[in-house]
N, CA, C and O atoms as a CHARMM CRD file, in Angstrom:
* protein
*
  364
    1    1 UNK  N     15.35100 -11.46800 -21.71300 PROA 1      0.00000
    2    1 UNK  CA    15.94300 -10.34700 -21.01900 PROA 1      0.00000
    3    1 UNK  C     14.95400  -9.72900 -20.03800 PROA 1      0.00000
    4    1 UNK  O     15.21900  -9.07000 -19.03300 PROA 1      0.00000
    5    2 UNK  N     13.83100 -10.05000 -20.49700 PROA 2      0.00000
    6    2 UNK  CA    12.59000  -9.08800 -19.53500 PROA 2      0.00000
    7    2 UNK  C     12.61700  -9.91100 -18.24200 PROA 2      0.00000
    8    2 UNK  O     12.58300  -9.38500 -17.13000 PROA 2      0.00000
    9    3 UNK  N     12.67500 -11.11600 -18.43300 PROA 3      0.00000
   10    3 UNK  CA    12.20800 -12.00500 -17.16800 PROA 3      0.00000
   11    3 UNK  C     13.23800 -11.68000 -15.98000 PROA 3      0.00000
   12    3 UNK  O     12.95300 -11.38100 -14.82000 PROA 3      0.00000
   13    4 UNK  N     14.74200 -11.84000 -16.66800 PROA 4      0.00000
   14    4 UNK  CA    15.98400 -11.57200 -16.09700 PROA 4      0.00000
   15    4 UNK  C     15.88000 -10.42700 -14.86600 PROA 4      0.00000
   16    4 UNK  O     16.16500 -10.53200 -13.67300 PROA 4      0.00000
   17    5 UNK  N     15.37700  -9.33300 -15.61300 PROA 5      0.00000
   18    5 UNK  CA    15.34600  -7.79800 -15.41200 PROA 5      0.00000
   19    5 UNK  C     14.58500  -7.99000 -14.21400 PROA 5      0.00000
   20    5 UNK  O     15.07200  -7.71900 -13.11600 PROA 5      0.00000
   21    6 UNK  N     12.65100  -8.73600 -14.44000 PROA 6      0.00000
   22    6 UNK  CA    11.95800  -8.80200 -13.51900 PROA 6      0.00000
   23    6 UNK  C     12.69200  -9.50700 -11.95600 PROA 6      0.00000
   24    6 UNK  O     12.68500  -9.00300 -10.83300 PROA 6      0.00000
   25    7 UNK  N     13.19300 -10.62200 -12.34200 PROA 7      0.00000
   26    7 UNK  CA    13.84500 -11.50300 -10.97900 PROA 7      0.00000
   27    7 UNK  C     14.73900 -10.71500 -10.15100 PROA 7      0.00000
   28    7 UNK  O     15.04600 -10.75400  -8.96000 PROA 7      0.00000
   29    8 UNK  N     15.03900 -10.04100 -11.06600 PROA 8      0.00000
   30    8 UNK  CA    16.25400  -9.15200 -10.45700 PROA 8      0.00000
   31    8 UNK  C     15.91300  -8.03600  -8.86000 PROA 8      0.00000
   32    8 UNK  O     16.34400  -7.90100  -7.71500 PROA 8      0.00000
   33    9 UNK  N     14.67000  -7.34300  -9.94700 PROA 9      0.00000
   34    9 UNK  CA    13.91400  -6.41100  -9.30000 PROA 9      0.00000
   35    9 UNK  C     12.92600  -7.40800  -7.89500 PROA 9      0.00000
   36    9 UNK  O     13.02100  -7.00800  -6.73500 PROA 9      0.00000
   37   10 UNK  N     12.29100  -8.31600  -8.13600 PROA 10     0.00000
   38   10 UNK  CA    11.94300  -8.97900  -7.22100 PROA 10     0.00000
   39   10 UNK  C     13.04600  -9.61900  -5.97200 PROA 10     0.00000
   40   10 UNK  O     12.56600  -9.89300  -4.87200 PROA 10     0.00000
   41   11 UNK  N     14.35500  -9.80300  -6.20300 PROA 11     0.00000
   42   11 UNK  CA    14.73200 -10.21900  -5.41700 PROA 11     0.00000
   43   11 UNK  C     15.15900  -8.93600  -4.79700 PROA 11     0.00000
   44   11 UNK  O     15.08400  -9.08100  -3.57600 PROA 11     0.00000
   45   12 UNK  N     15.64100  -7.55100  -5.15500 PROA 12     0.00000
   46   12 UNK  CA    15.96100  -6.37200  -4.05600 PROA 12     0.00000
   47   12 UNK  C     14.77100  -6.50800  -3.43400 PROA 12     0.00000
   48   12 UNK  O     14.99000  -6.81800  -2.26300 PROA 12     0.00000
   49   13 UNK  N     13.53400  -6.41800  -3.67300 PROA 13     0.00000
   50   13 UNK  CA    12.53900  -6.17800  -3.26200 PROA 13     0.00000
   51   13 UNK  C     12.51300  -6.89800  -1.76100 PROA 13     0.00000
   52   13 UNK  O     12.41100  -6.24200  -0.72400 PROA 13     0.00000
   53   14 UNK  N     12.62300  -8.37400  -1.80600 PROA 14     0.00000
   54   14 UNK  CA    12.38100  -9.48300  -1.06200 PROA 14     0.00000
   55   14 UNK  C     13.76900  -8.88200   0.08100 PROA 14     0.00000
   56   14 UNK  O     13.50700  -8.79300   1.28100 PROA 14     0.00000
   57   15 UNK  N     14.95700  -8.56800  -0.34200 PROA 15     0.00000
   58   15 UNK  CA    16.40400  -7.90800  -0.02000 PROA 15     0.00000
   59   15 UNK  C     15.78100  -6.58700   1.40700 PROA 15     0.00000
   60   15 UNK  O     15.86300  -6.38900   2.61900 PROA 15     0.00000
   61   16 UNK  N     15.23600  -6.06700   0.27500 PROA 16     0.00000
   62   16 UNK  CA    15.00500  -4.40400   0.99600 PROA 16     0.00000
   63   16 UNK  C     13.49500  -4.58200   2.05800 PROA 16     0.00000
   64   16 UNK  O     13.07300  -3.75300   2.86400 PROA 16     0.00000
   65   17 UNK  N     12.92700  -5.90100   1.73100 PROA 17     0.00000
   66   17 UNK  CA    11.11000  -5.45500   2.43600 PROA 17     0.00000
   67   17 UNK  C     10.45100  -4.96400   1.82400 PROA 17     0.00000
   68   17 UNK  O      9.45000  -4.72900   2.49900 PROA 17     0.00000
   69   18 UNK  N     10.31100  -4.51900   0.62300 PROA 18     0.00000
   70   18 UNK  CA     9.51600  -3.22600   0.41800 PROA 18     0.00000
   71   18 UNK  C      7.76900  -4.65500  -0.24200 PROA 18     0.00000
   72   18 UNK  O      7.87700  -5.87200  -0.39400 PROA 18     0.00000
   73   19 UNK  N      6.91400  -4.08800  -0.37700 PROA 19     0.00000
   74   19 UNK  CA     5.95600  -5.46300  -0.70000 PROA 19     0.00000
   75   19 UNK  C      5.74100  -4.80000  -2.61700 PROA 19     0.00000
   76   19 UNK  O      5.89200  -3.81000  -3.33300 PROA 19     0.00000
   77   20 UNK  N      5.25100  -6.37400  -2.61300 PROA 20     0.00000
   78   20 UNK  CA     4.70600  -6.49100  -4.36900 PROA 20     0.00000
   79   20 UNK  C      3.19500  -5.42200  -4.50300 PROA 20     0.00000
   80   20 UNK  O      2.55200  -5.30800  -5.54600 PROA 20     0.00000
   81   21 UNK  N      2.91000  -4.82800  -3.39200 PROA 21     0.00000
   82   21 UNK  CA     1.62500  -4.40200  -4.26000 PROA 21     0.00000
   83   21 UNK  C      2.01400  -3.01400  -4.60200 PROA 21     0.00000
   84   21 UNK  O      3.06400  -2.50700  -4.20900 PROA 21     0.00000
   85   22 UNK  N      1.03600  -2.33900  -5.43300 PROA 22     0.00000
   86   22 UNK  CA     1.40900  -1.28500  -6.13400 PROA 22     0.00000
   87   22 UNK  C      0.44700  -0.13200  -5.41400 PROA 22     0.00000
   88   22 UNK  O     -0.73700   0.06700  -5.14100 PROA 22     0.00000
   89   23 UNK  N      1.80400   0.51500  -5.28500 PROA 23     0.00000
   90   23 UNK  CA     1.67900   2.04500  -4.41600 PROA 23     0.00000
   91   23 UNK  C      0.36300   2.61900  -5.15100 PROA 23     0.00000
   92   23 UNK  O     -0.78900   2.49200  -4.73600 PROA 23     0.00000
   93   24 UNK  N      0.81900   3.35300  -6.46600 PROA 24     0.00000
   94   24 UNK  CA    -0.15900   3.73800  -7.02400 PROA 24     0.00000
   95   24 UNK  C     -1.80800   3.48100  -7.02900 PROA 24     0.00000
   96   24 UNK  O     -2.64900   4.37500  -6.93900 PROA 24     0.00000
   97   25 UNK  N     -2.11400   1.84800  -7.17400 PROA 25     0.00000
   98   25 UNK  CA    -3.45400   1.16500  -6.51600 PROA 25     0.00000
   99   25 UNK  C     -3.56000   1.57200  -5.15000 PROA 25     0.00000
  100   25 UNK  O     -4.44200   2.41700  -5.00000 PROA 25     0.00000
  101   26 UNK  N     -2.89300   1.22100  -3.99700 PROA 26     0.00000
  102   26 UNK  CA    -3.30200   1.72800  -2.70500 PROA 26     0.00000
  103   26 UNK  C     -3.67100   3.05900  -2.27600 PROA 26     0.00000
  104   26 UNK  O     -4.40500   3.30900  -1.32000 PROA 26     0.00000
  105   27 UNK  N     -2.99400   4.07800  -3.21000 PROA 27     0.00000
  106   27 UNK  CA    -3.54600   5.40700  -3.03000 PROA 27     0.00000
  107   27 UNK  C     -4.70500   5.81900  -3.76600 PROA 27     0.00000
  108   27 UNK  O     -5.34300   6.77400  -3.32300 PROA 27     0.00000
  109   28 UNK  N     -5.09800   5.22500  -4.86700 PROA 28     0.00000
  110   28 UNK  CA    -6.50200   5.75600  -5.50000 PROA 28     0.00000
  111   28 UNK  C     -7.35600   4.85300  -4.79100 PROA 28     0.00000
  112   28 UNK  O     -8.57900   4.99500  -4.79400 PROA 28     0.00000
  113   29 UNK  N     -6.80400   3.98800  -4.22100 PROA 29     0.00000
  114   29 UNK  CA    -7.98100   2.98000  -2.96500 PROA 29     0.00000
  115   29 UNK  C     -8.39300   3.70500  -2.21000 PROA 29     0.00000
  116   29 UNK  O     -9.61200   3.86900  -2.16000 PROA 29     0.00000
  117   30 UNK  N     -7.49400   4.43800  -1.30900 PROA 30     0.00000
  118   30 UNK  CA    -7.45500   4.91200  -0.29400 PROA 30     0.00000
  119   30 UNK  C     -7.92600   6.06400  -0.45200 PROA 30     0.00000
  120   30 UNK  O     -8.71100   6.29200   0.46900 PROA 30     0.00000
  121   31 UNK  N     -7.81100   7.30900  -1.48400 PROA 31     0.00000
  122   31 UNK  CA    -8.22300   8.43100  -1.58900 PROA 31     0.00000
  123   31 UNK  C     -9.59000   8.17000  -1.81900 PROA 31     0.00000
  124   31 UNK  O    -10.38900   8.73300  -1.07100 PROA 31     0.00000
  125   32 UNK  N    -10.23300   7.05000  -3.15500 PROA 32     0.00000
  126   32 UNK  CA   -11.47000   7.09300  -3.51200 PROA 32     0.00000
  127   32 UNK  C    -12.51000   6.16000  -2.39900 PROA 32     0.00000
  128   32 UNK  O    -13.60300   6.54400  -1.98300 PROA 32     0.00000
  129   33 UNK  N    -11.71500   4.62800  -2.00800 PROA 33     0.00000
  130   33 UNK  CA   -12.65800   3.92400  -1.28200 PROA 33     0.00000
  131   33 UNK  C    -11.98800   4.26400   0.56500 PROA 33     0.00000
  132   33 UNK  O    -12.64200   4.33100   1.60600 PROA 33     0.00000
  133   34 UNK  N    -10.92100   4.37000   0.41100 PROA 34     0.00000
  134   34 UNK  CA   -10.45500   4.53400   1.99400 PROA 34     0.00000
  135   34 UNK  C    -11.70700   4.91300   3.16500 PROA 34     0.00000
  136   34 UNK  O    -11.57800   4.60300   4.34900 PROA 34     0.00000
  137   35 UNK  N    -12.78700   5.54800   2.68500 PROA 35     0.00000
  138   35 UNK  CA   -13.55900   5.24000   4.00700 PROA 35     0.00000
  139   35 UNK  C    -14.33900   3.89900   4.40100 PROA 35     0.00000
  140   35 UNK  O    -14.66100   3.58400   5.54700 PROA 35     0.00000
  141   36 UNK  N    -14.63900   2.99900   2.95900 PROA 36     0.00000
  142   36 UNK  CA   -15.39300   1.35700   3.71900 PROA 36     0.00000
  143   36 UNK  C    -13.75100   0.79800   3.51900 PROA 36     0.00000
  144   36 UNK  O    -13.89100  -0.13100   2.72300 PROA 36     0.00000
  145   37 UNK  N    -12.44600   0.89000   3.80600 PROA 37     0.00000
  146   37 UNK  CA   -11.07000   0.10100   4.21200 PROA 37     0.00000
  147   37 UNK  C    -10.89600  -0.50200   2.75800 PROA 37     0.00000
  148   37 UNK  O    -10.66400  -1.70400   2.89000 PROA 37     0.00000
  149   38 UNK  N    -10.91300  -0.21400   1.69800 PROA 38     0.00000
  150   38 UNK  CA   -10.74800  -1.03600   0.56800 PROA 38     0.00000
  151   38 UNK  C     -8.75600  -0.51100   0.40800 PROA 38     0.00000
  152   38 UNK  O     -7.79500  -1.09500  -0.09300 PROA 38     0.00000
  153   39 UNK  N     -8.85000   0.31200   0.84500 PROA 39     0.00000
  154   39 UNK  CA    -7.10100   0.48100   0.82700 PROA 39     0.00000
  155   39 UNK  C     -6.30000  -1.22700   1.87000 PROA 39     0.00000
  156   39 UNK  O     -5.37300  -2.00500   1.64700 PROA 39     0.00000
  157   40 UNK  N     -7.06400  -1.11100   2.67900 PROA 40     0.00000
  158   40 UNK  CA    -6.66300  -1.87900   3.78900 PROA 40     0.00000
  159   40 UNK  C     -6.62500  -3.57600   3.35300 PROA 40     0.00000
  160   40 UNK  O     -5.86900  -4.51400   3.60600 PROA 40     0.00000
  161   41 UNK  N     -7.85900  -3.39600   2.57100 PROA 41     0.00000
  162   41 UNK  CA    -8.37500  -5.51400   2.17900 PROA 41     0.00000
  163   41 UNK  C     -7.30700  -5.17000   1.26400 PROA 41     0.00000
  164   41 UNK  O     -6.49300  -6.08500   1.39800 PROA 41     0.00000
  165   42 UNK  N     -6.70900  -4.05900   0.10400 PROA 42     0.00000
  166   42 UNK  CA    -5.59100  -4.27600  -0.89000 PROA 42     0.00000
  167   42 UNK  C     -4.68800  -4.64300  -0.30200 PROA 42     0.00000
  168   42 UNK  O     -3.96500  -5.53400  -0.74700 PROA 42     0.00000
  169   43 UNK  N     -4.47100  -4.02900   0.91600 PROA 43     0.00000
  170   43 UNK  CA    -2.66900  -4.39400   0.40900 PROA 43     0.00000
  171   43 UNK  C     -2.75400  -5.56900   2.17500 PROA 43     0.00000
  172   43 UNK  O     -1.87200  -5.41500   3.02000 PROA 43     0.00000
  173   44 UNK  N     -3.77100  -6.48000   2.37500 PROA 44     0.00000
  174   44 UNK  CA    -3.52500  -7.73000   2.83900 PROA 44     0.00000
  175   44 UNK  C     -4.14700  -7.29600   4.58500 PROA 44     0.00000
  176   44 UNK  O     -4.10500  -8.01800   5.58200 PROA 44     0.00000
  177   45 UNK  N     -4.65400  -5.98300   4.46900 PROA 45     0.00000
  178   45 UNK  CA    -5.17300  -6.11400   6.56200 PROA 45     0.00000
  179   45 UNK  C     -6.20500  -6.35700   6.36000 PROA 45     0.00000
  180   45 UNK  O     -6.66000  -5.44400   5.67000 PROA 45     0.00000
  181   46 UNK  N     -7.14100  -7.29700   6.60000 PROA 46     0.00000
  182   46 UNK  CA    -8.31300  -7.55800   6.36700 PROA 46     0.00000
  183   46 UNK  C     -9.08400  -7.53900   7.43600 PROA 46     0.00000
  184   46 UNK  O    -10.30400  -7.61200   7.28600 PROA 46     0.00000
  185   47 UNK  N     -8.56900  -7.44800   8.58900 PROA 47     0.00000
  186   47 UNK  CA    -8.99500  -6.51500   9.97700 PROA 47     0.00000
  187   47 UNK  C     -9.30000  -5.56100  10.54100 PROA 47     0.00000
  188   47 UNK  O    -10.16600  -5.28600  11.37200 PROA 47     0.00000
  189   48 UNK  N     -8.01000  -4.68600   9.71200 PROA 48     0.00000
  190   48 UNK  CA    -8.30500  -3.41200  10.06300 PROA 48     0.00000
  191   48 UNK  C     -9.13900  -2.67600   8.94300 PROA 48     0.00000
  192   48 UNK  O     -9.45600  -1.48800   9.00100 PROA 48     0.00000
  193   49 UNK  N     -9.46700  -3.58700   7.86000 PROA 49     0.00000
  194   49 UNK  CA   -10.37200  -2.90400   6.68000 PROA 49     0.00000
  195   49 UNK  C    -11.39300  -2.98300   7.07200 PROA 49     0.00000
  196   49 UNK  O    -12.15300  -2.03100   6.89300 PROA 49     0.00000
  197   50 UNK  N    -11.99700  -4.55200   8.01200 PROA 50     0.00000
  198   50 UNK  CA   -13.59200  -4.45200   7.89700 PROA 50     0.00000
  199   50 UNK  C    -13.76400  -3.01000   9.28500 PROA 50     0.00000
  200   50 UNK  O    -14.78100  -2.32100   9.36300 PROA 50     0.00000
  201   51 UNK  N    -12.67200  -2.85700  10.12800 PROA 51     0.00000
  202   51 UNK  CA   -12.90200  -2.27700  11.07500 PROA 51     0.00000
  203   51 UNK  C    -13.21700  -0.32000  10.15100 PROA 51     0.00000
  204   51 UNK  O    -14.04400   0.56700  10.35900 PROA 51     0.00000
  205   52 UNK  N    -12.28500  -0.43600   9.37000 PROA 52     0.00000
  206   52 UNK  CA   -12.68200   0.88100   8.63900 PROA 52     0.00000
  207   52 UNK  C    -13.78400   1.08000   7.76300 PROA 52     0.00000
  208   52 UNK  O    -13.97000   2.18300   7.24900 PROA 52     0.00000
  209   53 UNK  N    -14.66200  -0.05800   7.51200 PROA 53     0.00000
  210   53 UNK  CA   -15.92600  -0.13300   6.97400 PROA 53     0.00000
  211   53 UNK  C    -16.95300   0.29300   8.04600 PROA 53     0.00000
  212   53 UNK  O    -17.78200   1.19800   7.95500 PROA 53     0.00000
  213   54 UNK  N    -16.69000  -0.68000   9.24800 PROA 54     0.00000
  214   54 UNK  CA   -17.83200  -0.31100  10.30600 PROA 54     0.00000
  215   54 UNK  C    -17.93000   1.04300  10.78200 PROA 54     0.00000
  216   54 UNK  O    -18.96500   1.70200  10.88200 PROA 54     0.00000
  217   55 UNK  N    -16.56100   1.45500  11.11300 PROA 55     0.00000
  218   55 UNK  CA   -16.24800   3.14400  11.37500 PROA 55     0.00000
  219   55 UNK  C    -16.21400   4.14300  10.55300 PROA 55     0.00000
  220   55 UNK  O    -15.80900   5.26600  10.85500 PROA 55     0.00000
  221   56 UNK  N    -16.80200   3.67400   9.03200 PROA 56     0.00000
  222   56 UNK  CA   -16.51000   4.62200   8.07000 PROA 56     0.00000
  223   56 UNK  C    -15.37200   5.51200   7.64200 PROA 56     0.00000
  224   56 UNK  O    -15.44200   6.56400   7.00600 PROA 56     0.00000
  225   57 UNK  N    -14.38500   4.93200   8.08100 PROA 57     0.00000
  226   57 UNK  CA   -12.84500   5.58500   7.66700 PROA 57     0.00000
  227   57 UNK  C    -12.79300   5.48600   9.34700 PROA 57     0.00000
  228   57 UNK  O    -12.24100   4.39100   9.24200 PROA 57     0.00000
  229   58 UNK  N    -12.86400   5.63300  10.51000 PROA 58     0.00000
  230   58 UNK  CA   -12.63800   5.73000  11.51500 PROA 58     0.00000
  231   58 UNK  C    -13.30800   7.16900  11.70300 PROA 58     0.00000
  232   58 UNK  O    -12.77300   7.62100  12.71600 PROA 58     0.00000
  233   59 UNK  N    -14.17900   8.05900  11.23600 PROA 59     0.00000
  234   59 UNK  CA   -14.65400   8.98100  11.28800 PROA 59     0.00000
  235   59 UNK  C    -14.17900   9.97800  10.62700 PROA 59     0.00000
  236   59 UNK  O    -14.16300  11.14800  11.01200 PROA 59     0.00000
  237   60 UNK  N    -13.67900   9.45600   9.36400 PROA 60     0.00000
  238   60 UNK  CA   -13.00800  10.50400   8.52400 PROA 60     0.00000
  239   60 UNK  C    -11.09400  10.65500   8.76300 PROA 60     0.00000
  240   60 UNK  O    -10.22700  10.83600   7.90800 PROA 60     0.00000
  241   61 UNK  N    -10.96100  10.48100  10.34700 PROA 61     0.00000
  242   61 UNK  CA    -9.49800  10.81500  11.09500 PROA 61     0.00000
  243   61 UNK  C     -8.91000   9.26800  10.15200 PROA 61     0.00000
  244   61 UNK  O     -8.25300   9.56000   9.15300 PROA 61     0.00000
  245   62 UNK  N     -9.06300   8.02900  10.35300 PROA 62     0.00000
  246   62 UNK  CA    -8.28500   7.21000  10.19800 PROA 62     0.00000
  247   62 UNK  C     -8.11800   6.91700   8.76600 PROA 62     0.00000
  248   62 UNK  O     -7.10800   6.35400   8.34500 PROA 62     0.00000
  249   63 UNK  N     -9.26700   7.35600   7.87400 PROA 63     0.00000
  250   63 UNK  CA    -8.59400   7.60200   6.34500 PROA 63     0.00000
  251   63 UNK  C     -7.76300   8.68400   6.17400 PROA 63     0.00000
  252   63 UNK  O     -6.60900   8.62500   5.74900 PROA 63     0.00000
  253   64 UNK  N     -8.23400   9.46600   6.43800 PROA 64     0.00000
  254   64 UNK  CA    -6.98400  10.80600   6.45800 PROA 64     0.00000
  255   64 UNK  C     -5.50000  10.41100   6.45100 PROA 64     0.00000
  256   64 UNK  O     -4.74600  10.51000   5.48300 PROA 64     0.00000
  257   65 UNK  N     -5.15200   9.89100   7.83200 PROA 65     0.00000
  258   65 UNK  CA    -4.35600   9.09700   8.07900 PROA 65     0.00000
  259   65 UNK  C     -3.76200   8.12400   7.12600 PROA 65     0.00000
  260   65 UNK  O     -2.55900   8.06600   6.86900 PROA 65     0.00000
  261   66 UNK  N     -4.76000   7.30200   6.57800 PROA 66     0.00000
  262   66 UNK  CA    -3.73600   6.14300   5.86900 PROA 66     0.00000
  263   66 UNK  C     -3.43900   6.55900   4.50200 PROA 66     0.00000
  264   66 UNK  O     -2.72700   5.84400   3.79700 PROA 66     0.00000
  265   67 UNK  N     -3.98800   7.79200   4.01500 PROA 67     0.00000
  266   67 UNK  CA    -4.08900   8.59300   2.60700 PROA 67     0.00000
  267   67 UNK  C     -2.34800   9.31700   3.01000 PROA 67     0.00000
  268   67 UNK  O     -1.41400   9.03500   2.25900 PROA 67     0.00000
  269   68 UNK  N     -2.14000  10.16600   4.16000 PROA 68     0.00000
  270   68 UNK  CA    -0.92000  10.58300   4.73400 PROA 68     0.00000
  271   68 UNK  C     -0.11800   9.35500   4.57000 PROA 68     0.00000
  272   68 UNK  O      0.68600   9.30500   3.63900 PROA 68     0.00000
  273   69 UNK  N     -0.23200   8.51100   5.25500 PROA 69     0.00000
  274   69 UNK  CA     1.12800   6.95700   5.67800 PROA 69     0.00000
  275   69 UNK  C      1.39500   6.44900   3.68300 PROA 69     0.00000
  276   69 UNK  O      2.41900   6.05200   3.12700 PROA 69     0.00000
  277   70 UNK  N      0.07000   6.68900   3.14200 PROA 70     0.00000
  278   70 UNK  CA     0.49500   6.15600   1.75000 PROA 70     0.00000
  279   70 UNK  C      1.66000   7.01300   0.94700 PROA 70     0.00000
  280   70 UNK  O      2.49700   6.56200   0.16500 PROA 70     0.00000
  281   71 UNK  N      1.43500   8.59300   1.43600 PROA 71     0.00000
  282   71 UNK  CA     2.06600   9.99200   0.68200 PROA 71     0.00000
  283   71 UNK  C      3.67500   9.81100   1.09700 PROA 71     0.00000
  284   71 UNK  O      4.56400  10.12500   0.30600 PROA 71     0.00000
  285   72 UNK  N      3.94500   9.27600   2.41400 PROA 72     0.00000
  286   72 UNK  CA     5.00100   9.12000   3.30000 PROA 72     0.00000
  287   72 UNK  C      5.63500   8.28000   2.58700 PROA 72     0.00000
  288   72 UNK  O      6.77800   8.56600   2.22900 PROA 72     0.00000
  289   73 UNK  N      4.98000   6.91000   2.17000 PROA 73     0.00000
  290   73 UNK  CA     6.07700   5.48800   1.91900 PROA 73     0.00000
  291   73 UNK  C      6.15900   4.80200   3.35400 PROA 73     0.00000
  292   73 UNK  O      7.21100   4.38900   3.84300 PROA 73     0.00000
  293   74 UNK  N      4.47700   4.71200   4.17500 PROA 74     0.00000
  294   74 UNK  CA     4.98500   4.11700   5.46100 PROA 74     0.00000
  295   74 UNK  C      3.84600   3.38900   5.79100 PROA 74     0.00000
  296   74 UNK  O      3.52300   3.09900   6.94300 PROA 74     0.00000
  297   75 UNK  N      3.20700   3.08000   4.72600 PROA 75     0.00000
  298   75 UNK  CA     2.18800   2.16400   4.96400 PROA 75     0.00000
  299   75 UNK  C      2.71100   0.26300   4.97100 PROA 75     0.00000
  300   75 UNK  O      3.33600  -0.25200   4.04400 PROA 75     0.00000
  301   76 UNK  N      2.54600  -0.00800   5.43300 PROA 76     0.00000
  302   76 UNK  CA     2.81000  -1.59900   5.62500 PROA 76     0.00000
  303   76 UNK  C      1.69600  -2.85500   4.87000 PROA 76     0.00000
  304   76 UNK  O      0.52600  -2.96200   5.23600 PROA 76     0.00000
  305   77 UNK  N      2.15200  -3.50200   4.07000 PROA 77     0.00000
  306   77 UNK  CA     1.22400  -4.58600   3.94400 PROA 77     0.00000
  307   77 UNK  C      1.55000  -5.53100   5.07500 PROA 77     0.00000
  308   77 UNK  O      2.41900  -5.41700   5.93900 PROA 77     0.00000
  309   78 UNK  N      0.01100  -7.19700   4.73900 PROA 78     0.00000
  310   78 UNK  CA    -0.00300  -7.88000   5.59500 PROA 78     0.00000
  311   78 UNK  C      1.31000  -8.89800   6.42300 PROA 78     0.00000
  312   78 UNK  O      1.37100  -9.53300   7.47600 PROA 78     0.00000
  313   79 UNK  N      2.38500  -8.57200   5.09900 PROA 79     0.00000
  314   79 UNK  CA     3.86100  -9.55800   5.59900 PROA 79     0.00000
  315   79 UNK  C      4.73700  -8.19500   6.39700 PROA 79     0.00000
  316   79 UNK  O      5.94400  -8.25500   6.62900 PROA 79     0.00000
  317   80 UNK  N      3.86600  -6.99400   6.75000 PROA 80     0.00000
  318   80 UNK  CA     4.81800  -6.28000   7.21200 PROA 80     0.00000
  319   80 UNK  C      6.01400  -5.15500   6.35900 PROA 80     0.00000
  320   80 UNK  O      6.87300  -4.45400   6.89400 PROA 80     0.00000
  321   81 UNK  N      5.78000  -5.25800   5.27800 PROA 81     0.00000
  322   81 UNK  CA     6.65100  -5.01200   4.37400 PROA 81     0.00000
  323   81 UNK  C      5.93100  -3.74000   3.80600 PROA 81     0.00000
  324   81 UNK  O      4.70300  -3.82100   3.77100 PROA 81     0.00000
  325   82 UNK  N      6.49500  -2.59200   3.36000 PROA 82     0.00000
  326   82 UNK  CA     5.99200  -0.96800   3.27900 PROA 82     0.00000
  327   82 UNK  C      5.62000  -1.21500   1.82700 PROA 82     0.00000
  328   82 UNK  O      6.40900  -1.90900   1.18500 PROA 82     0.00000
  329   83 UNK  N      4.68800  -0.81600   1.29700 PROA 83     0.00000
  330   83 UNK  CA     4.16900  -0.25000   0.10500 PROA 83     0.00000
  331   83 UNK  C      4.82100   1.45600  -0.21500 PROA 83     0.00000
  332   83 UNK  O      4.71600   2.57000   0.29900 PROA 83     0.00000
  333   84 UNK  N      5.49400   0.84700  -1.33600 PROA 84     0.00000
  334   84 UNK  CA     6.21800   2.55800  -1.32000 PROA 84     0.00000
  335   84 UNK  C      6.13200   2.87900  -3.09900 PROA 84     0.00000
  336   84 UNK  O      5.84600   2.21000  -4.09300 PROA 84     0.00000
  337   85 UNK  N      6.54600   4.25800  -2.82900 PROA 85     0.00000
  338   85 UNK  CA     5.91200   4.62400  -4.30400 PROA 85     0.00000
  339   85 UNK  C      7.06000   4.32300  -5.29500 PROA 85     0.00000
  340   85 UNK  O      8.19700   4.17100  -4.84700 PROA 85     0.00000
  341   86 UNK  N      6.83500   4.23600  -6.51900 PROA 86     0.00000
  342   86 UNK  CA     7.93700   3.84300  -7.10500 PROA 86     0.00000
  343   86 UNK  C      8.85500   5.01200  -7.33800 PROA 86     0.00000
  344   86 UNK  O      8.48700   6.17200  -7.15000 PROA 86     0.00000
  345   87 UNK  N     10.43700   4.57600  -7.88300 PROA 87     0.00000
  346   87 UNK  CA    11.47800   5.04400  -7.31600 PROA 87     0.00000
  347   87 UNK  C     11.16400   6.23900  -9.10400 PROA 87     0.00000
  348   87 UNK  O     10.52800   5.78800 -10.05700 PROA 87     0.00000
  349   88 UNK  N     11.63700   7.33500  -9.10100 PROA 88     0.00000
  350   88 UNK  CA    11.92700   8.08100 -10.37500 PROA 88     0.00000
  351   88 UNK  C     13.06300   7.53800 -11.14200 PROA 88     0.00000
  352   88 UNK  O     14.24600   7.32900 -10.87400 PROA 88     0.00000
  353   89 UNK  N     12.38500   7.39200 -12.09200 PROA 89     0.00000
  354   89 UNK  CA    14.30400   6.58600 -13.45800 PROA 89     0.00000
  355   89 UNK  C     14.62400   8.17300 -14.29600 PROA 89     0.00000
  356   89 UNK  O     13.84200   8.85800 -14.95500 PROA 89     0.00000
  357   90 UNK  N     15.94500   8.38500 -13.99500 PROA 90     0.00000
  358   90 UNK  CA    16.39900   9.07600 -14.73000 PROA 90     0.00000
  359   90 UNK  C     17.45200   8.24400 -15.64300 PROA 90     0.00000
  360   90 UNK  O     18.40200   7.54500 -15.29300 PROA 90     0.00000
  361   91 UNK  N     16.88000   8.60900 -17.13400 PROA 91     0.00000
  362   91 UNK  CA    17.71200   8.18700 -17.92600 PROA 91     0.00000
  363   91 UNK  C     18.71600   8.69200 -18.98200 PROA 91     0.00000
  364   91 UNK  O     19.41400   7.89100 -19.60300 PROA 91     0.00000
């Protein structure tokens, strides 16, 4: 039944865009390492991470920034696809 449940959830996922990595990880990335880009190598930009290493967050402005885009639900991984926070279950 678990596996069922999982496929299920993976295929809206694949349906809607939204990506496999976990919101929660990208924001304690981003809040704690976000100035050497460790938010960025997580969730697949490995470009714009080393670029936030060399710039040290981009001078503070471009972590700020991706700490905001994470709070939003508008951050993008490398297939393009938003890292968003998970949904609340009311049961």
């Amino acid at each position: 039944m678990q596996g069922q449940n999982r496929d299920w959830v993976e295929s809206l996922r694949k349906e809607r865009g939204l990506s496999s990595r976990n919101w929660n990880t990208a924001l304690s990335l981003s809040i704690l390492l976000g100035i050497v880009g460790a938010d960025r190598f997580y969730v697949g930009r490995t470009g714009l991470g080393v670029l936030k290493l060399i710039t040290l967050g981009g001078y503070f402005i471009w972590w700020a920034l991706d700490v905001i885009l994470l709070l939003q639900g508008r951050m993008k991984d490398d297939l393009g696809k938003l890292v968003q926070k998970p949904q609340k279950r009311y049961t």
